[in-house]
N, C-alpha and C positions, 0 to 999 in steps of 0.2 A: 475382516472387520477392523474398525479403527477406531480406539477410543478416544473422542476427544474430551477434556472436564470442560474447557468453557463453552463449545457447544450444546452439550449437556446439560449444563447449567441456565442456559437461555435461551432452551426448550425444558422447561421443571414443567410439563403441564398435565391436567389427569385426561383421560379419554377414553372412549369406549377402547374394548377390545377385539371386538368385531368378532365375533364368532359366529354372527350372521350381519346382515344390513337388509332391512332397518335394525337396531340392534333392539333390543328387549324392553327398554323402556317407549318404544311405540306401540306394544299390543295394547290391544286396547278391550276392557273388559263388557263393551257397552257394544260388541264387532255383533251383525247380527250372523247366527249361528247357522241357520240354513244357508245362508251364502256361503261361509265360511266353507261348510263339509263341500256345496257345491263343488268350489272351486276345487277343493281338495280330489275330489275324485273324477277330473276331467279325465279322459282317456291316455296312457303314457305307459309306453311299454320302458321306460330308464328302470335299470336295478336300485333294488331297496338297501339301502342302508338302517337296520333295525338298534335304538337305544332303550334299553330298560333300569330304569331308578329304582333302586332297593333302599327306602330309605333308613335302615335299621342301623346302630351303632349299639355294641353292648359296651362301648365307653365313651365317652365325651371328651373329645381334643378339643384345648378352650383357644386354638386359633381358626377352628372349622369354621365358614360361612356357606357351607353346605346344607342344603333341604332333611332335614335327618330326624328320624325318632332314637330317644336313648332309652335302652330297655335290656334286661338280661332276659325278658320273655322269648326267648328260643322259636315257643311254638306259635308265635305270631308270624313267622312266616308262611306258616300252612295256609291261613286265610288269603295270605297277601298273594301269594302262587295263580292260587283258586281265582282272584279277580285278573290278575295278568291273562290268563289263561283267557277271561270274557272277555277284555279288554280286545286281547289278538284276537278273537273272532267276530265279532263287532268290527273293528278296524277292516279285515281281508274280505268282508262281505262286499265292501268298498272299492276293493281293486282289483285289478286282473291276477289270479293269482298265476300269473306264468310268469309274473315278473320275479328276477331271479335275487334272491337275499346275499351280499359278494359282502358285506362286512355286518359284524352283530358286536354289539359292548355293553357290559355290565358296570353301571358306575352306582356310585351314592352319595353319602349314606357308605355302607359296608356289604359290599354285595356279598362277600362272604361267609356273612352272618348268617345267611341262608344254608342249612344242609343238604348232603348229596339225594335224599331222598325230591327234598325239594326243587334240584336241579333236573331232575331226572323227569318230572312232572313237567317243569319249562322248557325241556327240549321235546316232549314229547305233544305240547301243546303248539310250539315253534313247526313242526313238521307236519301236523295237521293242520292250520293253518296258512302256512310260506312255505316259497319254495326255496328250500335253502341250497346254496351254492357246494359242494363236496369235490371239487376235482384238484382241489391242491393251493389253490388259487384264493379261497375266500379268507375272509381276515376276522375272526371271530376274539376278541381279548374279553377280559375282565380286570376289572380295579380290586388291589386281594390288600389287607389290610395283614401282614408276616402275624399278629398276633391271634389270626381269625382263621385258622388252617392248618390243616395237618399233612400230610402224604396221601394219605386214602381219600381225603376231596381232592386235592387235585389232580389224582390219578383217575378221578371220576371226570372231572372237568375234560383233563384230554380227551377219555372218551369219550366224552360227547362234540368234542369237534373244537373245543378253547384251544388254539395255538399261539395267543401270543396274549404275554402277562404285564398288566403295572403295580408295582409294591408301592408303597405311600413308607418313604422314607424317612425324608423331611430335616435328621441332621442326626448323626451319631452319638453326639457330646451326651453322655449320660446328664450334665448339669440343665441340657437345653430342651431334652428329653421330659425328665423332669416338670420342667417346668410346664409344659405345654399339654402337660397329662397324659405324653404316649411313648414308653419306656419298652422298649424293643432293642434286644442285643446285637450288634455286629456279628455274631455266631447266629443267633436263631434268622438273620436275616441273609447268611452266606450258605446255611443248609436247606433254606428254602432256592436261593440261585440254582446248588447244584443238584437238586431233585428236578428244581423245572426243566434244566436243560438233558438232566438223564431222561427223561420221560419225552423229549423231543420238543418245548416247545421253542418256535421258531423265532419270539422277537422277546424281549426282557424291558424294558420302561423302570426306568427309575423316580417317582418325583420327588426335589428337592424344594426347601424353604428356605427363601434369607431373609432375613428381618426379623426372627424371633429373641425371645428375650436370650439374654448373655449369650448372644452368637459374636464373634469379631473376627478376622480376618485371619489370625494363626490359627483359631478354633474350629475353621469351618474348612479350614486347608486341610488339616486332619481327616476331617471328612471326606473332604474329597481323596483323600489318600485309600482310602477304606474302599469311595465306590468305583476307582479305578482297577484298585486290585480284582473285585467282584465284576469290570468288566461289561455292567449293560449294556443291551445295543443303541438304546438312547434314554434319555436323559429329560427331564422336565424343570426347568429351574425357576421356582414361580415366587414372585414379591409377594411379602405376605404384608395385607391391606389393613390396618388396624383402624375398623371399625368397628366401636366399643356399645355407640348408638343405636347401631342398623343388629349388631349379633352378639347377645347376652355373656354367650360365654367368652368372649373376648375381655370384659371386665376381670376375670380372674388371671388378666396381664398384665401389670401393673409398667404406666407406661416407662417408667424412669429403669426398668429392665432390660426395654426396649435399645438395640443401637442407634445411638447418635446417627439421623441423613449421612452423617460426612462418610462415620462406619459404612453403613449400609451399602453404599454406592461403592468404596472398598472395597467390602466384601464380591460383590457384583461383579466389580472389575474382574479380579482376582480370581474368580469363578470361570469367567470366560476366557482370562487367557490360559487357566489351566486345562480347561475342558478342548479348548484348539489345540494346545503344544500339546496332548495325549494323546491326540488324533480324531477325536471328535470332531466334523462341520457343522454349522451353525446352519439350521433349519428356516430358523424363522422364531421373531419373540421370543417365547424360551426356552428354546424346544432344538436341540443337540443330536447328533446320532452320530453311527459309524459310517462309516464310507459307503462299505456292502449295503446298508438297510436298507431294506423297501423302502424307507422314508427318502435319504438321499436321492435313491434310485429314481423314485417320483418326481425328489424337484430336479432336476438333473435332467427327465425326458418331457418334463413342464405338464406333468399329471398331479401336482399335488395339489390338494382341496383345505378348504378349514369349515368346521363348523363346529357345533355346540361341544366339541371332544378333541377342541386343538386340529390340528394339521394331521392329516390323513392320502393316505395313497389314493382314495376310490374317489376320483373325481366324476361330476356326473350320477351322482347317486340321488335318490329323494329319502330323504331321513324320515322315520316313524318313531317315536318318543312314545316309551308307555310306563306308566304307573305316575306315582305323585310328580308332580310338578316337570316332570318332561316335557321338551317344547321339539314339535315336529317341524319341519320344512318340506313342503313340497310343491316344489318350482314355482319359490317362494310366498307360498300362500303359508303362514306362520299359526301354528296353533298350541296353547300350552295348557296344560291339564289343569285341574284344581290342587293348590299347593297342600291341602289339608286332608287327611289320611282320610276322615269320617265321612268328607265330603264326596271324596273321591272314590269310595265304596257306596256311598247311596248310589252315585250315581252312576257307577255299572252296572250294581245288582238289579236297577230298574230300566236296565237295556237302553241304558244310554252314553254317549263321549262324555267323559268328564272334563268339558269345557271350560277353562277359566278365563280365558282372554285371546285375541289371534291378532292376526293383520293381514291381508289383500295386497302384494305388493301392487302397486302401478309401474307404467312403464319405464318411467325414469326411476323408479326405485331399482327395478331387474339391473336398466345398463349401470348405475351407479354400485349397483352390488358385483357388477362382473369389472367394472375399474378397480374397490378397493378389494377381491379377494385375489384378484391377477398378483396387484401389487403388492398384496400378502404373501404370496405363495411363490412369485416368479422375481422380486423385487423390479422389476419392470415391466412397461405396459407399452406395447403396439396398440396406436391411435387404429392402423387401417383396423385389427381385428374388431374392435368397437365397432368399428365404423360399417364394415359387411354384416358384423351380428346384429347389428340394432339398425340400420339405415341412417346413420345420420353423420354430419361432418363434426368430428371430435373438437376440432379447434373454436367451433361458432357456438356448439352446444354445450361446451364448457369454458367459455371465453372469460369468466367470473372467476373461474375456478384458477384458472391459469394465468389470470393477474396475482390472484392471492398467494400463486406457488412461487410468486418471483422470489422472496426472502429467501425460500427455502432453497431455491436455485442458487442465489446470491452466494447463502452456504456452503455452497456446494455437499450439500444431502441428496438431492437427484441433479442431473443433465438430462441436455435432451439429447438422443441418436436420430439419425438421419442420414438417407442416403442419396433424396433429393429435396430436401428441408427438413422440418419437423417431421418427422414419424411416430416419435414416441418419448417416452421417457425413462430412464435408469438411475434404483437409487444407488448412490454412490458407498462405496465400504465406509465411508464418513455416516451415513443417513440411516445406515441398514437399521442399528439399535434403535433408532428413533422411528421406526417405518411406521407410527401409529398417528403418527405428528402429519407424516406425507400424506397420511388414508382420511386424515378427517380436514382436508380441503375439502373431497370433493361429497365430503359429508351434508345433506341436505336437511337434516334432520338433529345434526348436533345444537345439544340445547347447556346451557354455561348452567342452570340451575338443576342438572343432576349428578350427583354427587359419582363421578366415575372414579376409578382408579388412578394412579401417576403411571405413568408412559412409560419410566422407567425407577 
């Protein structure tokens, strides 16, 4: 990768981040719902990719723009189990169930908030329900919050099949810590490391934050001093978006705490070249790993996927989303639950999806979506493959598209390869950081009045 500032600089633009296309601001709450499940349950033996949202937090981190309840009630997960549980059998009435479950992830909120007893109940519903994948092969993690866990949950988690873990780390700096309301030691976070890996699990995920208050570029190297030594297999290094408007507890960050853009992009920098000269490669947006990882290894044999959970090995999957505000995929018919806990319990308990919103891809949305996740995932695009999967000639059916990329060309942020013209396109180690820039040319649906995030 190659850092440049003045290309950097004029490309400052915000944009979706694709973790599906159409991306989230097209569902639509008015979709009619019989249609909807229709499509959902066409016939399709592809393996499931299963996501469950736990939205409990028994503290409140005031940079979260996570779907989350704050609550020290414990036993509010009992209930919550108990509808997951309806939720899964409602859903697999739905499908064939011989299709095979090859990855499962527990995100939130604080999945961990949940006790073993609790978990014990979710896999035991998961297995009357799916058929879950056991030969070595399946990719089961969870999102664990180092303050929400002891050794005896996660020796429960391995048995049940959890082999690869993400801790929510975020920055070491006790002052930044602090600040952010989530005060976790260097030590309670290095003896949770080597419990995971004495107990076998096979992949480790770090995620980090830059942009928080009194973070700056010596301060955050420290950190990264900390989670080299600890070693994860990969790395999540994610801008942190201050909006104060859109998520309440952001107001308890007072912006002049905030670093200065100039910092920030700094700190960025600084991040990546330490995370490459350690020996980490650079995945994709924020997302780092080792050599060995699965993750590498995917984009490497041109198997890696992205969706609602980042960049993933299991390409080819149909994602299922359950509990609050989960948004399912399946080949791409998009459906997202009811964001609101109470809502979202009436309406399992009365044997129903808790529908909040979906979308129908059409045709041009499917080929548009296997352009920009190619492009996500492989940083380049062969026109013939489009052009055999979908029947059409790349150059004529994106002929709009492909004036618009001349700038970008100009830049040289992608080229075109060929071996008897145009074949295709590659972005350049100039354009990589910027790949969100390249994805929303051929965006059909980007709209200038939604308030996205910056690109970089």
């Amino acid at each position: 990768m190659i850092w440049d500032d003045a290309l950097i600089a004029k490309y400052d633009l915000s944009g979706p981040r694709y973790t599906s296309y159409p991306t989230a601001p097209q569902f639509d709450v008015n979709i009619d719902k019989v249609a909807l499940i229709t499509n959902m349950m066409a016939p399709s033996r592809a393996p499931l990719s299963l996501y469950f949202h736990i939205p409990f937090c028994a503290n409140l981190c005031y940079y979260c723009a996570c779907n989350k309840i704050v609550t020290k009630q414990y036993d509010k997960g009992s209930d919550y189990v108990e509808l997951l549980g309806e939720e899964m059998r409602l859903r697999s009435l739905m499908l064939d169930n011989r299709r095979e479950v090859t990855q499962l992830h527990f995100g939130g909120g604080t999945p961990t908030f949940l006790n073993t007893q609790h978990f014990r109940i979710l896999f035991a519903h998961l297995h009357d329900n799916f058929n879950l994948q056991q030969d070595g092969r399946q990719d089961f993690s969870i999102e664990i919050d180092p303050r929400e866990i002891d050794e005896d949950k996660l020796a429960e988690l391995v048995s049940l099949g959890i082999n690869r873990i993400s801790l929510g780390v975020q920055d070491f700096d006790p002052k930044v810590q602090q600040s952010i309301h989530r005060v976790q030691s260097y030590d309670l976070v290095k003896a949770l490391v080597n419990n995971a890996r004495e107990l076998g699990i096979q992949s480790i995920n770090f995620d980090l934050i830059y942009g928080l208050p009194f973070q700056s570029v010596s301060g955050f190297k420290k950190t990264l001093d900390d989670v080299i030594r600890l070693s994860p297999d990969r790395i999540s290094l994610f801008n942190y978006a201050h909006l104060p408007n859109r998520f309440r507890s952001q107001k308890r960050l007072p912006e002049e705490h905030l670093p200065p853009a100039k910092e920030k992009l700094a700190i960025l920098k600084m991040s990546i070249n330490y995370l490459l000269d350690s020996g980490y490669e650079y995945i994709g947006m924020d997302h780092f790993a080792k050599p060995q990882d699965a993750l590498t290894k995917a984009r490497d044999a041109g198997l890696l996927h992205r969706n609602f959970q980042g960049y993933t090995t299991h390409s080819g999957t149909d994602l299922l989303a359950f509990g609050v505000s989960g948004i399912s995929n399946i080949n791409g018919v998009y459906m997202q639950n009811l964001l609101e806990l109470n809502a979202y319990k009436e309406s399992i308990e009365n044997g129903q999806l808790a529908i909040a919103k979906g979308y129908i891809s059409n045709n041009d949305d499917r080929i548009r979506h296997d352009v920009i996740m190619t492009l996500l995932s492989q940083f380049q695009l062969s026109f013939d493959f489009i052009e055999k999967k979908h029947k059409i000639k790349f150059v004529e059916y994106f002929s709009d598209e492909l004036a618009r990329l001349e700038p970008i060309l100009a830049d040289n942020m992608v080229q075109y390869f060929s071996s008897q013209g145009r074949n295709g396109i590659r972005v350049t180690e100039r354009g990589r950081l910027l790949i969100r820039c390249v994805c929303m040319v051929f965006d059909k649906h980007l709209n200038s009045a939604i308030q996205y995030s910056k690109v970089i």
